[in-house]
N, C-alpha and C positions, 0 to 999 in steps of 0.2 A: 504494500500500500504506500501510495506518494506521502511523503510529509509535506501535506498543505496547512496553510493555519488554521482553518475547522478541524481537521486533525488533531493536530498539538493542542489546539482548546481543549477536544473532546477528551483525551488522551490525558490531558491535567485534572478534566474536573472530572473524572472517573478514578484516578490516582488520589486525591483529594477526599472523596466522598467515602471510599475503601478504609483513605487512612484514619477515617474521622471514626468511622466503625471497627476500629482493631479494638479497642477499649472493650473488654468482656461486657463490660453495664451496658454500652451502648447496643450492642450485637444481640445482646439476650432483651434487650427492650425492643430493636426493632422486630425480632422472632415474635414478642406476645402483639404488638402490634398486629402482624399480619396472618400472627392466629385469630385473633380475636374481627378483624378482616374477612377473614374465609368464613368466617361464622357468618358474621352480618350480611355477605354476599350468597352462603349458602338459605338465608332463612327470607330471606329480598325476595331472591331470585324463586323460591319455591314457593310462595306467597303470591307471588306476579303471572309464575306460570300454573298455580292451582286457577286463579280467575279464568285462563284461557285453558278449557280442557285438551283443545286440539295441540298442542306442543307440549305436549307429557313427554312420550315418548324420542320429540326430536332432544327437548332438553336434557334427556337422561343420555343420550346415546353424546351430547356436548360433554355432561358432566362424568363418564366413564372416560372419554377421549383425553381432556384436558388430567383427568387422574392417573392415567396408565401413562399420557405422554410425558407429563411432568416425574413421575417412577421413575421413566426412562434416562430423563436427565440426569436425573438428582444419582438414581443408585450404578449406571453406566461405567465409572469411573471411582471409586472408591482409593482415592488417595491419602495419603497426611494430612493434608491442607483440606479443608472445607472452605472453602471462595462462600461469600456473603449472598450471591446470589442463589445457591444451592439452597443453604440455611433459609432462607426467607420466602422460598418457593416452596422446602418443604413446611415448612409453618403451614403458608396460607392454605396447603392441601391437605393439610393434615387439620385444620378450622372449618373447611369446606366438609368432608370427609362427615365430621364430627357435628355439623349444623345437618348436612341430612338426613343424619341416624336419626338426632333428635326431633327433626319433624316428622321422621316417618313413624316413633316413637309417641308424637301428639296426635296423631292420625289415627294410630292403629287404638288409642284409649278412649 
């Protein structure tokens, strides 16, 4: 890739944002963030698509896809290092995961 200066911007403030999140508080606060994220998107989203009965099925075949593809990222490469983007990704699917049980859990009571 050329080094143009959108580039080197991008490339600083990605180095930047990384380095702000080495701090463990920091890292483990944005994980609850983006569990607690998955949640509110998984109870939205299943709230939204109960009013429409016709996209049951398309949303659930979104919410497998987006589950297994993201798996596929996160657990692909099992290295030392966990990169912040792995961490944060599996949070919100692991919030998401945990908001559907729990409505399918108010449904079935």
């Amino acid at each position: 890739m050329q080094e143009t200066r959108l580039n080197l911007l991008l490339s600083r403030f990605i180095n930047q944002i990384t380095g702000f999140f080495i701090n463990p508080w920091r890292r483990f606060s944005l994980n609850i963030i983006c569990l607690f994220l998955g949640f509110f998107l998984a109870s939205a989203i299943a709230a939204t698509v109960g009013q429409q009965t016709r996209l049951d099925i398309t949303m659930a075949l979104f919410f497998t896809a987006f589950v297994e593809g993201a798996s596929i990222l996160i657990y692909r490469n099992r290295d030392s290092n966990n990169p912040l983007w792995r961490s944060t990704l599996n949070s919100l699917k692991i919030g998401l995961i945990y908001g559907l049980a729990l409505e399918a859990l108010k449904l079935n009571s």
